[in-house]
C-alpha positions as CSV (number, residue, x, y, z in Angstrom):
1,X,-117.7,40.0,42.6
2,X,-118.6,39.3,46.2
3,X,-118.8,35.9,47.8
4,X,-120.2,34.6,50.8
5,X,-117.8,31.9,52.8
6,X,-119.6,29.0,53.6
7,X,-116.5,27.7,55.6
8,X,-114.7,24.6,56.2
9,X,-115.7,21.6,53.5
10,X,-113.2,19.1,54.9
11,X,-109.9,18.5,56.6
12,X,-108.1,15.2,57.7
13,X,-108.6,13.2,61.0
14,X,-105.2,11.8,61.0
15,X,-107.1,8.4,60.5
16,X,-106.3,7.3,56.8
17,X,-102.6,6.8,56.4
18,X,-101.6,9.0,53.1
19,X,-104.1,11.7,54.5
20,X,-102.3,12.6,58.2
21,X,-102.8,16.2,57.3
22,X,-103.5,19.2,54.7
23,X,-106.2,18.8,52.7
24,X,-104.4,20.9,49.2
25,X,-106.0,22.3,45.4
26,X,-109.2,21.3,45.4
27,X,-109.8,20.1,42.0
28,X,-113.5,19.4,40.8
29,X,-115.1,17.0,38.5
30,X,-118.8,16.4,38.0
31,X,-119.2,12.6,38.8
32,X,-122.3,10.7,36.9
33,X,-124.6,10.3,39.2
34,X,-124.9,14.2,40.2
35,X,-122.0,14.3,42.8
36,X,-119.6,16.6,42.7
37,X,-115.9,15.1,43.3
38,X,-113.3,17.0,44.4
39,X,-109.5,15.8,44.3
40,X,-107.1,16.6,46.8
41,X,-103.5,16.6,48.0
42,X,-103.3,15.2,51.7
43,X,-100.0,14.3,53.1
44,X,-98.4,11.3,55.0
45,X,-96.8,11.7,58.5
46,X,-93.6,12.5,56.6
47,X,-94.9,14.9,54.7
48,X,-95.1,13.2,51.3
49,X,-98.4,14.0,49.1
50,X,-100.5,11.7,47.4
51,X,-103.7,12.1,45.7
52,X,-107.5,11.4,47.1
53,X,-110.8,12.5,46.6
54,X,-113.5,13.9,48.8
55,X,-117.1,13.8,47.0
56,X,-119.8,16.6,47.9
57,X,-123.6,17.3,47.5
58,X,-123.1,20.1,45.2
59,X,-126.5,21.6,46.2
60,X,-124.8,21.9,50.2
61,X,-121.0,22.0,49.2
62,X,-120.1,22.0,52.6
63,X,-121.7,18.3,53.1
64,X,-119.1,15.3,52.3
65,X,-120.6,12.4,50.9
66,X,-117.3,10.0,50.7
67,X,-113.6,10.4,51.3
68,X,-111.2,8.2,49.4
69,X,-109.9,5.4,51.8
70,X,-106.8,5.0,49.3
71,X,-104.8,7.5,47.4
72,X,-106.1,7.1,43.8
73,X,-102.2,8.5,42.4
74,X,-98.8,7.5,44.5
75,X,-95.5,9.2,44.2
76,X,-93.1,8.3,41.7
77,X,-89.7,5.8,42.3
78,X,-87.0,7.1,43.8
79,X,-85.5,9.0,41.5
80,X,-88.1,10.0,39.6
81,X,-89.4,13.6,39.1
82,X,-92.5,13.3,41.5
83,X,-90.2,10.7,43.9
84,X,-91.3,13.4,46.8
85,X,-95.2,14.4,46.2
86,X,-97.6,15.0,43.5
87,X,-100.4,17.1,43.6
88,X,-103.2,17.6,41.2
89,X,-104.3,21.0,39.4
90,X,-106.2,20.0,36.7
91,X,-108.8,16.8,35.1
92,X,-110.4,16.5,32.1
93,X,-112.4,14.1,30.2
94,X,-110.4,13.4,27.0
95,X,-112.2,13.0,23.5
96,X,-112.4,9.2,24.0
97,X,-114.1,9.7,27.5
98,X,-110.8,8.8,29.6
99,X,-110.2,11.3,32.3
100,X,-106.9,12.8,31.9
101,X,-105.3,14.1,35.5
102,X,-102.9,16.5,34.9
103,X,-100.0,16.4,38.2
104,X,-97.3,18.3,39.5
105,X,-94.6,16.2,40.6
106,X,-92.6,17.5,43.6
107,X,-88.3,17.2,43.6
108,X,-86.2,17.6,46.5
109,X,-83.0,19.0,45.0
110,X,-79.2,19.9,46.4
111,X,-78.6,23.5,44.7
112,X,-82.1,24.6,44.7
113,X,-85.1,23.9,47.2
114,X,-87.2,22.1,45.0
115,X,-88.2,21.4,41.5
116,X,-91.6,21.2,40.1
117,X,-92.5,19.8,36.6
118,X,-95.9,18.3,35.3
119,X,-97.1,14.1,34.9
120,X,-100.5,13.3,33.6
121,X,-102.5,10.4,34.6
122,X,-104.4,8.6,33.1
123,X,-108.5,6.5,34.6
124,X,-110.1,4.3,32.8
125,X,-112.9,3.9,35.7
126,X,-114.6,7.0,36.2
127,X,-111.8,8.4,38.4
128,X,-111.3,6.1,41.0
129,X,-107.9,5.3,40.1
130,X,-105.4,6.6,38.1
131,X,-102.2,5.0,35.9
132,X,-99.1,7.2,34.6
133,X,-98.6,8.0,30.8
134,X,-95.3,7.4,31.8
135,X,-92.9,8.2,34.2
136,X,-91.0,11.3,33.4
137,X,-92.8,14.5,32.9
138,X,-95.0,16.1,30.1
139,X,-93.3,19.1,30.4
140,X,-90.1,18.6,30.9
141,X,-87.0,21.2,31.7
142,X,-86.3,23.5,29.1
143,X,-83.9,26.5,28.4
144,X,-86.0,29.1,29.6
145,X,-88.2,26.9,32.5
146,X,-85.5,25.3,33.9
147,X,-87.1,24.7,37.4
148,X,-90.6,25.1,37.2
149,X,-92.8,24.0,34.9
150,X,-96.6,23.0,36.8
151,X,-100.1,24.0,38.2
152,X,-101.3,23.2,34.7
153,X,-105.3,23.9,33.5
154,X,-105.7,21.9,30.7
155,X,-109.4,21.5,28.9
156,X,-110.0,20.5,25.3
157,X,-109.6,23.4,22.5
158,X,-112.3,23.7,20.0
159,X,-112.1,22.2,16.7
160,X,-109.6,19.8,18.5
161,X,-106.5,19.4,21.2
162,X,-105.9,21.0,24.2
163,X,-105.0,24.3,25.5
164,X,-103.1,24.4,28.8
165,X,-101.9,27.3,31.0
166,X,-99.7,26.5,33.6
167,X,-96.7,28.5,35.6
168,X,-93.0,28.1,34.5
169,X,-90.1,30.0,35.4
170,X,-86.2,29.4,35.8
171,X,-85.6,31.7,39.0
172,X,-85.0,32.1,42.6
173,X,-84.6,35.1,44.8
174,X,-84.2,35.7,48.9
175,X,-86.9,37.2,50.5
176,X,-86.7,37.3,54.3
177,X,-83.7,35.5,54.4
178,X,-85.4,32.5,52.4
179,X,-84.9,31.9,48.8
180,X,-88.3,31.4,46.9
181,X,-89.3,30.6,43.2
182,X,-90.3,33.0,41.0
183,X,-92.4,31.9,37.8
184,X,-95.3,33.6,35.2
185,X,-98.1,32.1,33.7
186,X,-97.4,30.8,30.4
187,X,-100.0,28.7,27.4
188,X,-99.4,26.2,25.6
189,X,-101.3,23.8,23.3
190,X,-101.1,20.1,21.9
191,X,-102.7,18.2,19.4
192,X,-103.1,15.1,21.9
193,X,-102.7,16.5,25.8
194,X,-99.7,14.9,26.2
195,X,-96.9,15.7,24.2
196,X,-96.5,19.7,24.7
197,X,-93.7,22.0,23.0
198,X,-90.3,22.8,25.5
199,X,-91.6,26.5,26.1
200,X,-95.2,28.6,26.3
201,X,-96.2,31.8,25.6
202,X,-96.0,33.7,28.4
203,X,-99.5,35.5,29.2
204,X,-99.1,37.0,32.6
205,X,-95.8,38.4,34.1
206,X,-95.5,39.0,38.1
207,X,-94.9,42.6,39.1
208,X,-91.4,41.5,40.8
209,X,-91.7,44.5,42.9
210,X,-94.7,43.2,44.8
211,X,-94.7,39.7,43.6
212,X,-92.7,36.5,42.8
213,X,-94.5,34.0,41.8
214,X,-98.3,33.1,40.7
215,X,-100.2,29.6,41.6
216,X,-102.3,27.1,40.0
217,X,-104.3,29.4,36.9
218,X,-107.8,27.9,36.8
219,X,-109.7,29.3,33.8
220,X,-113.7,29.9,33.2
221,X,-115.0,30.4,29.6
222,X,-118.2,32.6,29.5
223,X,-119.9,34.0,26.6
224,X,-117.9,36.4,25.0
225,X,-114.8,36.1,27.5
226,X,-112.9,34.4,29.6
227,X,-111.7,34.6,33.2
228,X,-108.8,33.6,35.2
229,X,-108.7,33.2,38.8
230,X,-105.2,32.3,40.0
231,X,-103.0,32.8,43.2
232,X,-100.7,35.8,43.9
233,X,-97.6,34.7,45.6
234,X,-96.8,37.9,47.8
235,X,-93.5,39.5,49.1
236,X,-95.1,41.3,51.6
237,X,-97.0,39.6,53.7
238,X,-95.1,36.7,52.4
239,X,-98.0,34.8,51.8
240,X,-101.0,33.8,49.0
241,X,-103.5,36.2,47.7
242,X,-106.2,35.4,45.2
243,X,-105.9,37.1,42.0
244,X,-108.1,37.5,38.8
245,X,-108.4,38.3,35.1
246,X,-110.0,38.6,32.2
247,X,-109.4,37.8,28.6
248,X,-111.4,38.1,25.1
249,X,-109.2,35.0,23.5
250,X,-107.2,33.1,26.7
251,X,-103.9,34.3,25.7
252,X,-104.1,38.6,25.9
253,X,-105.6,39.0,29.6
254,X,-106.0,42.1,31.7
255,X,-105.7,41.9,35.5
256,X,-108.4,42.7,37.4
257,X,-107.3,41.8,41.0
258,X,-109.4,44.2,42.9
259,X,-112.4,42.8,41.4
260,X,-112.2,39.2,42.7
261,X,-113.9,40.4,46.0
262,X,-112.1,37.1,47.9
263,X,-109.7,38.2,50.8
264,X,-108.5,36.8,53.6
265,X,-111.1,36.3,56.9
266,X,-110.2,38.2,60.1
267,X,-109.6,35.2,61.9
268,X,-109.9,31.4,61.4
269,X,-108.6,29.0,58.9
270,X,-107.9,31.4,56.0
271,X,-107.1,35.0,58.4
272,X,-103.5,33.8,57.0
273,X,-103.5,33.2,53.5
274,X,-106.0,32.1,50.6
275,X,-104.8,30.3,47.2
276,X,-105.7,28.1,44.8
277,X,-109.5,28.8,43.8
278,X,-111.5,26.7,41.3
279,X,-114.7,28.0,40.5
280,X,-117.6,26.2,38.9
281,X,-120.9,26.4,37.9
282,X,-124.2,24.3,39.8
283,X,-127.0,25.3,38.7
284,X,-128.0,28.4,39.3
285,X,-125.5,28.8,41.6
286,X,-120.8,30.0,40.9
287,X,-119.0,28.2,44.1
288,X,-115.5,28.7,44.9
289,X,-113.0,26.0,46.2
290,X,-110.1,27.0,47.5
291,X,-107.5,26.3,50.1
292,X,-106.7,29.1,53.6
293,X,-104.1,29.1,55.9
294,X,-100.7,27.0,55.2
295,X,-101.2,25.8,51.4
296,X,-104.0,23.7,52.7
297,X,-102.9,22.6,55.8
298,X,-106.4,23.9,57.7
299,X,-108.5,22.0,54.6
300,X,-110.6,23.6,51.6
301,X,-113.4,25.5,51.8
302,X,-116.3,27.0,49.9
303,X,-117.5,30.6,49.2
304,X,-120.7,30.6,46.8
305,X,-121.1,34.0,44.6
306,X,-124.2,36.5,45.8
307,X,-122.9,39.4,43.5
């Protein structure tokens, strides 16, 4: 594959109060009248992510056609599992036409950094708002994904429920003096997209010599195939890379990294790092999302496929 960047699609001003700064996982859904909606982490002054939408031309990607003034999804209670953040990987039109959002919900912990486990949300109106299931997670801890269970892709299955692939993992280790998560990429599957068994299968194991983690799987379904782009959470640089497979049934998959043809720029707002692509069809035409330099925090761009 090769791609041509097309840059920049948006980052925040600093105007709207939940959307200070980083613009995170571009997550797209074709709206009814043509538009091409794209929901977003930003982040308050604190820190603390919410969930907004930026809509775009699809036919010029890189031209923003409205910005969420308020966050469609808020944080949790205190206490709760997504009390500190959530953050979108994944929506999906459900079999009675309700868009399901499918969250990760961000925990400050004592003992370990952080913990990370998946909400789903619920709109009855299109998209422009959002209500909880409920208000513990839809995957919850389990014996063997203790810490981590998120960055879900969740679509329909055919002949009836879901199918959902997703990163889990129970593990830290110290790289550069810092200790960092380590997690796979499992599957999973439901007969109603929200109740999920306590463990997946997994389907994709980092290589712990060069790798810890992966990040947010986003899956294409062509012909006679599929493909998986997803992010590679390196050791060295410590830092996102893109990564990509390819599978004949969505659970066996082969890695095909070298063949994604997305890297990092030589300078600018993804010469750092690049993570957390969705890719989708418009017309004639395959465009990339995806996030650059510090998890977001220089916005999302666009690359379109030539090749």
């Amino acid at each position: 594959m090769q791609w041509k960047k097309l840059g920049v699609v948006w980052q925040p001003d600093g105007d709207l109060w939940w959307a200070r700064k980083y613009a995170t996982c571009p997550t797209p859904l074709f709206l009814n009248d043509g538009s091409l909606r794209l929901y977003i982490q930003c982040r308050d002054e604190d820190g603390v992510g919410r969930i907004g939408y930026v809509d775009v031309d699809p036919e010029n990607p890189t031209r923003v056609l409205r910005v969420s003034k308020e966050p469609v999804l808020d944080v949790g209670a205190p206490g709760a599992f997504d009390d500190n953040g959530v953050f979108q990987t994944s929506v999906v039109q459900a079999e009675d036409g309700r868009l399901f959002m499918y969250y990760v919900g961000f925990e400050l912990c004592h003992h370990i950094r952080y913990r990370l486990l998946t909400g789903l949300a619920v709109s009855n109106d299109g998209g422009e708002t959002f209500q909880k299931v409920k208000t513990t997670p839809i995957l919850e801890r389990s014996a063997t994904e203790m810490h981590f269970r998120g960055g879900p892709f969740v679509w329909p299955a055919t002949g009836g429920g879901y199918q959902m692939w997703y990163v889990a993992g129970s593990e830290w280790e110290e790289i550069d003096g810092k200790s960092m998560p380590v997690y796979d990429i499992r599957y999973a599957e439901s007969v109603d997209g929200v109740h999920w068994p306590e463990e997946g299968r997994i389907v994709l194991q980092v290589d712990r010599d060069k790798e810890h983690g992966f990040g947010r799987p986003y899956i294409v379904k062509k012909q006679n195939h599929y493909q998986m782009f997803y992010s590679i959470r390196k050791k060295s640089p410590c830092a996102y890379r893109m990564g990509y497979a390819e599978s004949v049934d969505g659970i066996h998959w082969q890695r095909k990294d070298e063949e994604i043809g997305l890297d990092i720029s030589v300078g600018g707002w993804d010469s750092d790092a690049i993570e957390y692509a969705a890719v989708v069809d418009v017309g004639n035409k395959t465009l990339c999302f995806y996030n650059g330099n510090d998890f977001g925090g220089t916005g999302f761009g666009v690359a379109e496929l030539v090749e």
